[in-house]
N, CA, C and O atoms as a GROMACS GRO file, in nm:
protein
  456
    1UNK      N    1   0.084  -0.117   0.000
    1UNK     CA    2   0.000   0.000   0.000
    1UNK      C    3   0.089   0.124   0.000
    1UNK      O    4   0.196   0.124   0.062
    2UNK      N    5   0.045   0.230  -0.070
    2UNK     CA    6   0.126   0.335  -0.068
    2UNK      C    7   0.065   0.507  -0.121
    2UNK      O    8  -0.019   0.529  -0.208
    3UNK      N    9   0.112   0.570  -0.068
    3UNK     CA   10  -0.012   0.679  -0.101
    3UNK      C   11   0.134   0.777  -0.114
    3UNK      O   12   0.253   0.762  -0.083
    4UNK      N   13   0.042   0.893  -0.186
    4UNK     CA   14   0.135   0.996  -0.279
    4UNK      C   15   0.197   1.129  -0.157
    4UNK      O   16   0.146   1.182  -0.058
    5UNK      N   17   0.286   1.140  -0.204
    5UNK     CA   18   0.350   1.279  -0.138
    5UNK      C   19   0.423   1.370  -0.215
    5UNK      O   20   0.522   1.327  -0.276
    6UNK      N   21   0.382   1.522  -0.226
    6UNK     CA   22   0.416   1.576  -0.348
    6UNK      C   23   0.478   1.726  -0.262
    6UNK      O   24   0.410   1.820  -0.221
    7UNK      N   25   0.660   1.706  -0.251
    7UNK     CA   26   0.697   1.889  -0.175
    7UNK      C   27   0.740   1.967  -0.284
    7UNK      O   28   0.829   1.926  -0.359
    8UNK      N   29   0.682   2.081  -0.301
    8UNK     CA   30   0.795   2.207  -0.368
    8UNK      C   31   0.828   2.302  -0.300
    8UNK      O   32   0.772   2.360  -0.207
    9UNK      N   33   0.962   2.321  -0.370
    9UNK     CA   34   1.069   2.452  -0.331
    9UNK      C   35   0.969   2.534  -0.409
    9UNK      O   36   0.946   2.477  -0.515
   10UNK      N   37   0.897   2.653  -0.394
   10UNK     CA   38   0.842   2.784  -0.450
   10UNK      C   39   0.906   2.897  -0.448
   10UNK      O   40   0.862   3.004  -0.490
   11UNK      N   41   1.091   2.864  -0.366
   11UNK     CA   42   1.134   2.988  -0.293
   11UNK      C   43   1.269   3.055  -0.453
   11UNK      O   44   1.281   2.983  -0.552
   12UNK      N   45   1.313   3.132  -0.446
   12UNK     CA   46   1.394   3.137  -0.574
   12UNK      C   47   1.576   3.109  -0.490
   12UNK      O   48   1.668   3.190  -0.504
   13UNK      N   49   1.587   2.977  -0.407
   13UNK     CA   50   1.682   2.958  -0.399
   13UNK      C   51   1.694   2.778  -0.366
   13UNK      O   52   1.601   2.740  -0.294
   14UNK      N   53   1.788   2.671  -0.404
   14UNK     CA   54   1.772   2.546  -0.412
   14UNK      C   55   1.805   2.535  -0.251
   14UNK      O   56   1.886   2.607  -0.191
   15UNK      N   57   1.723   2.425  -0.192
   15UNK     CA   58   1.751   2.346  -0.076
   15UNK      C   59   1.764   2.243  -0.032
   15UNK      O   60   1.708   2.163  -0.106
   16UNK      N   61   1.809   2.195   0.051
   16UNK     CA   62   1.834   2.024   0.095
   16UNK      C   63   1.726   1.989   0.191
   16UNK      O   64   1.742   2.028   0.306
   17UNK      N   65   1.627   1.927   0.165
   17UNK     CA   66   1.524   1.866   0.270
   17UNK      C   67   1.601   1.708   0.291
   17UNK      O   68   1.673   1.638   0.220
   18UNK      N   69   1.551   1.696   0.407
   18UNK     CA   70   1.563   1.578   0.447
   18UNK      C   71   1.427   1.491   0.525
   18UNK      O   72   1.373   1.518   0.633
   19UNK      N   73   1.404   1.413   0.456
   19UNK     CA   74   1.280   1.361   0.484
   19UNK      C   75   1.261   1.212   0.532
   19UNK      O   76   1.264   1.111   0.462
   20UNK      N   77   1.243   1.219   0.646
   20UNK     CA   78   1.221   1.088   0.740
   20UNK      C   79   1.105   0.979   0.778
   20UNK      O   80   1.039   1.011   0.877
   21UNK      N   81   1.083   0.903   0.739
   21UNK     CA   82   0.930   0.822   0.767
   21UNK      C   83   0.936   0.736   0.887
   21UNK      O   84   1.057   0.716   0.880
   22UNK      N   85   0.907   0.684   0.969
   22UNK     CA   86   0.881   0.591   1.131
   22UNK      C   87   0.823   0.574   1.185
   22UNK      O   88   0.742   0.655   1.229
   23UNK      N   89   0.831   0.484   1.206
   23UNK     CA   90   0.722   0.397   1.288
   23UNK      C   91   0.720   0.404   1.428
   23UNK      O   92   0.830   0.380   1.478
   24UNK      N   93   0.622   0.431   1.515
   24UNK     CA   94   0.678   0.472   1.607
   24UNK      C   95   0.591   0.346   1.708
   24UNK      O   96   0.589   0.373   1.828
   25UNK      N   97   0.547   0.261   1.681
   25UNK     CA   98   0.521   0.100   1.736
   25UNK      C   99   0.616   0.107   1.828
   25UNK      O  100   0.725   0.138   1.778
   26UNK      N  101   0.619   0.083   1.981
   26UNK     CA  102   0.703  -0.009   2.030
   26UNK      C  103   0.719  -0.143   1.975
   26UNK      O  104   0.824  -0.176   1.920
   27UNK      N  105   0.632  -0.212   1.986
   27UNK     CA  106   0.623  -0.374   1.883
   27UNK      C  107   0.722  -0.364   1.780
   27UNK      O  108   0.789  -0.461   1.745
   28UNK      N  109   0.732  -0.272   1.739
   28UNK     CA  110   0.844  -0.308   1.624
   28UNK      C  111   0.986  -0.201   1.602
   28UNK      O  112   1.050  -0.160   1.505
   29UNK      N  113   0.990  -0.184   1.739
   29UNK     CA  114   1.101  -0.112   1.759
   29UNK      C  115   1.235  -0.182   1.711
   29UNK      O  116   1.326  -0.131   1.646
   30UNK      N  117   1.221  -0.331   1.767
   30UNK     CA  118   1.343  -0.412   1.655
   30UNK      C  119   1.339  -0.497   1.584
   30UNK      O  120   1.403  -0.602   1.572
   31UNK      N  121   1.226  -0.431   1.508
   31UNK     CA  122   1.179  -0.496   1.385
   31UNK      C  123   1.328  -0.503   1.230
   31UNK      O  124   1.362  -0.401   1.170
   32UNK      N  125   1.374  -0.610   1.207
   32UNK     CA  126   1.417  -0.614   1.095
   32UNK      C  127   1.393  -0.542   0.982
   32UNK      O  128   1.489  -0.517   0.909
   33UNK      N  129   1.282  -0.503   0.952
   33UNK     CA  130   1.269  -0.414   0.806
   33UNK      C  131   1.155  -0.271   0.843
   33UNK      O  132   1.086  -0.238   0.940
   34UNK      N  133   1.174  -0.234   0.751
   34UNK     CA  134   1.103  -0.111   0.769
   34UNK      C  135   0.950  -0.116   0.758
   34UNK      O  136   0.911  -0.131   0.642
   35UNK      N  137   0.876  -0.110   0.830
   35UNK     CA  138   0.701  -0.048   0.851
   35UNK      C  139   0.671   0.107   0.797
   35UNK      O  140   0.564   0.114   0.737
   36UNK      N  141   0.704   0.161   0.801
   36UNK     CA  142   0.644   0.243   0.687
   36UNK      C  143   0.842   0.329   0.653
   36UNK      O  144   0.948   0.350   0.713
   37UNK      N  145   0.770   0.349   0.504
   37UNK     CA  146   0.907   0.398   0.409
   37UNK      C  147   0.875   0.442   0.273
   37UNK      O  148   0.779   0.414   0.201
   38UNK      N  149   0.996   0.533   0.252
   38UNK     CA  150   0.958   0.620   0.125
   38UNK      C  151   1.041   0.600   0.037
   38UNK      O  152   1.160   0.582   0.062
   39UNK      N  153   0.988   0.601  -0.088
   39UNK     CA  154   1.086   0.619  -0.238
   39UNK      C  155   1.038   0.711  -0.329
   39UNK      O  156   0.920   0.730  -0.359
   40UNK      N  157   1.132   0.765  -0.371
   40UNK     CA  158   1.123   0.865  -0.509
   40UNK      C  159   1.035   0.779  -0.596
   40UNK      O  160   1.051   0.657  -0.591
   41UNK      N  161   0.928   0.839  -0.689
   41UNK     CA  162   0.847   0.814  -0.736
   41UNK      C  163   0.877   0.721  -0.851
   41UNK      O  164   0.799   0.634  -0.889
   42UNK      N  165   0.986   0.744  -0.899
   42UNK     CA  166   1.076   0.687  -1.049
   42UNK      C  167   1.135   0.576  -1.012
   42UNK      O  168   1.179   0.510  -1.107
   43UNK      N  169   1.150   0.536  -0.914
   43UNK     CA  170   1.275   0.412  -0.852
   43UNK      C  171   1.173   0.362  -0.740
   43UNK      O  172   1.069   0.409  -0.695
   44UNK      N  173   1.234   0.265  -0.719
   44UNK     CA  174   1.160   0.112  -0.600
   44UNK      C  175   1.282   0.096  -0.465
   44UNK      O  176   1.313   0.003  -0.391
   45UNK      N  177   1.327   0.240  -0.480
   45UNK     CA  178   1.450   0.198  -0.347
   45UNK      C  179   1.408   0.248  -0.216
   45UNK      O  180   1.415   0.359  -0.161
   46UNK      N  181   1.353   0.111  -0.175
   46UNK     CA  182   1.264   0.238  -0.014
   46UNK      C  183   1.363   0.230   0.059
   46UNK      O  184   1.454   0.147   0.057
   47UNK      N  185   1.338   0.358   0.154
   47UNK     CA  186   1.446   0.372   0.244
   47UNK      C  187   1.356   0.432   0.414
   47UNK      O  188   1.234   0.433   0.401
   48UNK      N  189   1.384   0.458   0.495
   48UNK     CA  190   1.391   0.551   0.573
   48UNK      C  191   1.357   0.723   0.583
   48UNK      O  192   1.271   0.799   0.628
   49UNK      N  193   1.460   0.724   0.524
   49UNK     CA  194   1.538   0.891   0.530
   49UNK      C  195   1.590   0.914   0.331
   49UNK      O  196   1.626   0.835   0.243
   50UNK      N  197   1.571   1.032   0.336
   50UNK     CA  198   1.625   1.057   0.212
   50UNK      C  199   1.685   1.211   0.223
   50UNK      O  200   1.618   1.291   0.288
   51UNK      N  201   1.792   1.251   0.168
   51UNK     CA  202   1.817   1.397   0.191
   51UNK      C  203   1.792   1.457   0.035
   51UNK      O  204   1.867   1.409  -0.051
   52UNK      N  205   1.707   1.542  -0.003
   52UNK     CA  206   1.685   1.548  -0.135
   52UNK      C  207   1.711   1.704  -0.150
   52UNK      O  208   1.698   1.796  -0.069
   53UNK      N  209   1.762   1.700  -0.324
   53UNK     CA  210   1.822   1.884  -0.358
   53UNK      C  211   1.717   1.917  -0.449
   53UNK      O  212   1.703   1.865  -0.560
   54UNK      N  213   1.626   2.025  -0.390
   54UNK     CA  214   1.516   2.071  -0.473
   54UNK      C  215   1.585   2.215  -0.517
   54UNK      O  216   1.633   2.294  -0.436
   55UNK      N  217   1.581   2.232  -0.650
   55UNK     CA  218   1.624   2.367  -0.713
   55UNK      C  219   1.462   2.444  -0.690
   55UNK      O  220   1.353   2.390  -0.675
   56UNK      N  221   1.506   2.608  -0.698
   56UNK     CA  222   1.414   2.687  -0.729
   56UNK      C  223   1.254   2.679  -0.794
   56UNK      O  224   1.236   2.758  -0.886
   57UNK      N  225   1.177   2.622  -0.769
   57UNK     CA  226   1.066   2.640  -0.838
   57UNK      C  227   1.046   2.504  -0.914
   57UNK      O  228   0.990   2.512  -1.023
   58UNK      N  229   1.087   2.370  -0.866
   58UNK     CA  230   1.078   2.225  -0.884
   58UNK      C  231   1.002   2.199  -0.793
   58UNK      O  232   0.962   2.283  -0.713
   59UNK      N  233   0.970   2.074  -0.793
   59UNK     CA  234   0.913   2.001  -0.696
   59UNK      C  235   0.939   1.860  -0.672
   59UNK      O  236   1.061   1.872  -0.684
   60UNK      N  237   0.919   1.706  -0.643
   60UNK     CA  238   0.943   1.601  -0.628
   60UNK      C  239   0.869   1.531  -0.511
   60UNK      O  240   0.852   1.552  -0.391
   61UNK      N  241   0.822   1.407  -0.635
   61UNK     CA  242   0.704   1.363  -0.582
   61UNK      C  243   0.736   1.194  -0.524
   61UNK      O  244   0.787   1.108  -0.595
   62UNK      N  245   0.700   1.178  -0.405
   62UNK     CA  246   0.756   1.032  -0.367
   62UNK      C  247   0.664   0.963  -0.338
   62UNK      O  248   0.551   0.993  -0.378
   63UNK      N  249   0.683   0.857  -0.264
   63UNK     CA  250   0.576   0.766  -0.233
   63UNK      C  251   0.579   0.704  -0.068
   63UNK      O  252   0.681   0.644  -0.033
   64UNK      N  253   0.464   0.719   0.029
   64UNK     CA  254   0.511   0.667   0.134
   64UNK      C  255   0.471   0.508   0.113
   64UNK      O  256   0.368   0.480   0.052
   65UNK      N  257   0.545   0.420   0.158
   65UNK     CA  258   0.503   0.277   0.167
   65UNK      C  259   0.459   0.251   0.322
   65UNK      O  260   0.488   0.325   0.416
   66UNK      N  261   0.374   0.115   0.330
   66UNK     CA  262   0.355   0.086   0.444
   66UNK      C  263   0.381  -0.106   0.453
   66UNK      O  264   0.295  -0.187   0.419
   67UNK      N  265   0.478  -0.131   0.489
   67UNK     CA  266   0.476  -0.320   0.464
   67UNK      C  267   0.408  -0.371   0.578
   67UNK      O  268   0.441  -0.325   0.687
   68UNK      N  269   0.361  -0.418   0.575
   68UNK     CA  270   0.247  -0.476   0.709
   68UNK      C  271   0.325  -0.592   0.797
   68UNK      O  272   0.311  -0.702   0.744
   69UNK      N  273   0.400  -0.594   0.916
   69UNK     CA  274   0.424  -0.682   0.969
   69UNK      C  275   0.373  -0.812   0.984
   69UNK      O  276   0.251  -0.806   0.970
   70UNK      N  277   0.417  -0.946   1.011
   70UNK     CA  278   0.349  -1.069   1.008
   70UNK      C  279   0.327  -1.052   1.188
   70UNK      O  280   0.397  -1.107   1.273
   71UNK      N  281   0.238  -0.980   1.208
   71UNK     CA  282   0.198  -0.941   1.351
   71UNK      C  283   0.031  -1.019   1.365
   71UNK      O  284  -0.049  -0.956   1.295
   72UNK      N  285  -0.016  -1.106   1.418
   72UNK     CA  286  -0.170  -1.154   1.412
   72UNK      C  287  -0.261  -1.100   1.487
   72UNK      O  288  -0.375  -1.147   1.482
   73UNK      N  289  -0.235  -1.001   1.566
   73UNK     CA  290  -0.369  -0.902   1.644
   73UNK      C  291  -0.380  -0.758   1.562
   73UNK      O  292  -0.281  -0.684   1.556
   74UNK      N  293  -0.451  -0.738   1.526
   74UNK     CA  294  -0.520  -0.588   1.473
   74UNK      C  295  -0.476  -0.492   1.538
   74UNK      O  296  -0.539  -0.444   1.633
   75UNK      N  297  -0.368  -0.451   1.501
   75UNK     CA  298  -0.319  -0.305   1.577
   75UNK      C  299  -0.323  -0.150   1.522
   75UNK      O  300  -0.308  -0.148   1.400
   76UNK      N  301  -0.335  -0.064   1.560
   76UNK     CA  302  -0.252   0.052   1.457
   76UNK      C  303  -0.138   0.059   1.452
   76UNK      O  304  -0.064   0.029   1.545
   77UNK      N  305  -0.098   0.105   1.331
   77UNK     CA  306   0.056   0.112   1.316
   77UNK      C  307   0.028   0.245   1.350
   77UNK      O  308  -0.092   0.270   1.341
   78UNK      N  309   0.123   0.369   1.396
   78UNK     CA  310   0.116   0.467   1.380
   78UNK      C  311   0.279   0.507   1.354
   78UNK      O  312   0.369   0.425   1.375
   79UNK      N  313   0.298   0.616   1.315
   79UNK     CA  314   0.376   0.631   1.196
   79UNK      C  315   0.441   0.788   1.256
   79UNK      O  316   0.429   0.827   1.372
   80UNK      N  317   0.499   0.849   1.164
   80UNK     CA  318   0.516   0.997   1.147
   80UNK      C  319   0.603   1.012   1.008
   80UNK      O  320   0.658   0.906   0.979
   81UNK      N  321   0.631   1.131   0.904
   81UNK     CA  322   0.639   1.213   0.805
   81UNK      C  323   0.745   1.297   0.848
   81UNK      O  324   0.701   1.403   0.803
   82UNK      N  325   0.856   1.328   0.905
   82UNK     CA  326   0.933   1.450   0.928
   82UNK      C  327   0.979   1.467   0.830
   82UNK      O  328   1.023   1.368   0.772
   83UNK      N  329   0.992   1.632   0.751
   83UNK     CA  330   1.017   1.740   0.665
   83UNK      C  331   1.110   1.802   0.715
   83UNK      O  332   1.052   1.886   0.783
   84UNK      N  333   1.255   1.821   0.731
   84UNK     CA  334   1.303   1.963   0.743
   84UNK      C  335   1.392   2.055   0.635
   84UNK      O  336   1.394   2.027   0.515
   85UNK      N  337   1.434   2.119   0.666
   85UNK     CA  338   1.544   2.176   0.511
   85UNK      C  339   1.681   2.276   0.632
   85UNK      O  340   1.688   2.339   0.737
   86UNK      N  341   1.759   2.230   0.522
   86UNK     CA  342   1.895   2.234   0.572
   86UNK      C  343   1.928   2.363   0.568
   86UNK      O  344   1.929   2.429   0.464
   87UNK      N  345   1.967   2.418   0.711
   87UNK     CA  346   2.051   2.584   0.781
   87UNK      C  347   1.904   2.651   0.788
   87UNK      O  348   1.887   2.772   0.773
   88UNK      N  349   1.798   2.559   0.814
   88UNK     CA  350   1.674   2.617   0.887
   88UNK      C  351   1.602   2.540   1.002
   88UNK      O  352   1.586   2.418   1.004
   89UNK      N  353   1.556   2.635   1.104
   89UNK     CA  354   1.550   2.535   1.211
   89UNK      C  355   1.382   2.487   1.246
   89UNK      O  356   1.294   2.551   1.189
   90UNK      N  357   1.348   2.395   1.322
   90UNK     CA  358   1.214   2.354   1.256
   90UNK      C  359   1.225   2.205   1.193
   90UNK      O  360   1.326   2.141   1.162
   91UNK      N  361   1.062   2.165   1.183
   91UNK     CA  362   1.068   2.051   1.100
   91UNK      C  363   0.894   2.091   1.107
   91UNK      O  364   0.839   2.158   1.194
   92UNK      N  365   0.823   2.019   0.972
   92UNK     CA  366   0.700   1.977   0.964
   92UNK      C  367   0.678   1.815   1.024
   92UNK      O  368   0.776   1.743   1.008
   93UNK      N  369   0.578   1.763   1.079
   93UNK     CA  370   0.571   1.658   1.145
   93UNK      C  371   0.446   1.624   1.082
   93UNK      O  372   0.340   1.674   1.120
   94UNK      N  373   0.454   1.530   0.974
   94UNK     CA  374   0.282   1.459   0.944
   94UNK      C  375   0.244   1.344   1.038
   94UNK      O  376   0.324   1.252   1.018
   95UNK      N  377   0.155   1.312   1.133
   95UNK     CA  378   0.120   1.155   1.164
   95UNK      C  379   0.034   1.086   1.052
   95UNK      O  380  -0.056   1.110   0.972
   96UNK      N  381   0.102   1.005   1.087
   96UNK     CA  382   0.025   0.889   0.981
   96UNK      C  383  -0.019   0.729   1.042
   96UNK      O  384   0.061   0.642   1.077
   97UNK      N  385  -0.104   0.724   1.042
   97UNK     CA  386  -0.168   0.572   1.094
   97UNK      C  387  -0.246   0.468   0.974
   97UNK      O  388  -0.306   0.506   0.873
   98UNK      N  389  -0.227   0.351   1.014
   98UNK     CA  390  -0.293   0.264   0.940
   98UNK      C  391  -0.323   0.126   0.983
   98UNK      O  392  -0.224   0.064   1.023
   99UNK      N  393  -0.414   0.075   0.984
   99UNK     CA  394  -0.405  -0.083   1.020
   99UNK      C  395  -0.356  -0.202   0.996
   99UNK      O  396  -0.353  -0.220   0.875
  100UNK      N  397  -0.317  -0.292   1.056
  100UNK     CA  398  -0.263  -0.434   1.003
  100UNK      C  399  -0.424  -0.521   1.012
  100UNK      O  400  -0.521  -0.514   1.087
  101UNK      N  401  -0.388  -0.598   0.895
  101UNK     CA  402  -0.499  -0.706   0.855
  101UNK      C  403  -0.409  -0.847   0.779
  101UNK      O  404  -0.382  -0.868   0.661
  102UNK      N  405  -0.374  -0.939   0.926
  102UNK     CA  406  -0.308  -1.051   0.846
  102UNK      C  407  -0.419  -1.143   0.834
  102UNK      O  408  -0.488  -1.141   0.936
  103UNK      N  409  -0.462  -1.230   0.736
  103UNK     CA  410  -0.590  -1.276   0.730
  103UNK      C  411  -0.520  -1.430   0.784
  103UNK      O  412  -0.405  -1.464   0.756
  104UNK      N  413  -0.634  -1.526   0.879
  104UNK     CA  414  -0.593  -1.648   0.936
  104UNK      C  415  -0.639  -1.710   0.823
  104UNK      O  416  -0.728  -1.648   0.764
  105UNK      N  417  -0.591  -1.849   0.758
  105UNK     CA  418  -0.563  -1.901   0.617
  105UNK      C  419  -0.605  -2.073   0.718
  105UNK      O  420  -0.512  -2.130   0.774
  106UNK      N  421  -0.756  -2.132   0.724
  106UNK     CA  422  -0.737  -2.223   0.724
  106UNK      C  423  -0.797  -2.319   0.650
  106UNK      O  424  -0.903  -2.310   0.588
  107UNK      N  425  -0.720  -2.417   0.660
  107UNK     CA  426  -0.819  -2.555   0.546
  107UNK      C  427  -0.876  -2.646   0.569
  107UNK      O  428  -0.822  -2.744   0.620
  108UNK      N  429  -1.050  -2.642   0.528
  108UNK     CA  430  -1.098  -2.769   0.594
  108UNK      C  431  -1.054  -2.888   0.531
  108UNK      O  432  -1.129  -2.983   0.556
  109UNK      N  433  -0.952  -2.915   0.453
  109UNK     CA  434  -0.949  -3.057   0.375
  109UNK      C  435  -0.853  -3.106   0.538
  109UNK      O  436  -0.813  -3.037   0.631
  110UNK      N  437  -0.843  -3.268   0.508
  110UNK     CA  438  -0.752  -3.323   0.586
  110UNK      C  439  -0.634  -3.370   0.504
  110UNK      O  440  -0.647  -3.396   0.385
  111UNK      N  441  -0.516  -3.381   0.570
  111UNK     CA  442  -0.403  -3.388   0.476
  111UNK      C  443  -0.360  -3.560   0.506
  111UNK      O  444  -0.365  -3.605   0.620
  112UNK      N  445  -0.329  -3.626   0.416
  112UNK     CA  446  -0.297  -3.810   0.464
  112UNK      C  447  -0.149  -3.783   0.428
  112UNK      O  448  -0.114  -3.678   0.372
  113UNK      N  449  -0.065  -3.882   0.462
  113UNK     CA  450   0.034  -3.912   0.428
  113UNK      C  451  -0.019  -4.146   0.418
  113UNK      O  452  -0.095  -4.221   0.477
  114UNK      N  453   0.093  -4.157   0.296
  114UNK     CA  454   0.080  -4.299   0.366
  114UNK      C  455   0.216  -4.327   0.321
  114UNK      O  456   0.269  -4.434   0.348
   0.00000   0.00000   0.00000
């Protein structure tokens, strides 16, 4: 699952944002892979964090991902979006939440061996 995120520079000088996605679950505080993460719209390289150079009057559009843990109780994930830009102090903070739905998979056949 993944939903759109679209920043522009409007200002007439280029800047370095750095943009952070996390999960902020205890449950998956040492989780092996990432629960929610972002990639540039053109490429499949999710990451974390990205530090990106927006020129003057561009923009760049990414994607947040969300991979659903193999977790079996219905939780919220809840999340956060940090925005900041570099030799300014501050950050924008989006929350972001979403649910896990691992579906239980069972079969009424019986299985034989002989």
């Amino acid at each position: 699952m993944e939903e759109d995120l679209k920043i522009m520079n409007m200002g007439s000088e280029s800047i370095v944002l750095k943009v952070i996605c996390l999960c902020n679950n205890e449950e998956f505080a040492d989780h092996d892979e990432y629960v929610y993460s972002i990639r540039k719209a053109n490429n499949y390289d999710y990451n974390e964090k990205y530090f990106i150079l927006l020129t003057p009057n561009s923009s760049i559009h990414l994607k947040v991902a969300l991979k659903v843990p193999n977790y079996y109780k219905r939780i919220e994930l809840r999340g956060s979006i940090s925005i900041s830009v570099k030799h300014i102090e501050g950050e924008v903070e989006v929350p972001i939440t979403s649910f896990n739905h691992v579906p239980r998979i069972t079969c009424e056949k019986e299985l034989f061996s002989e």
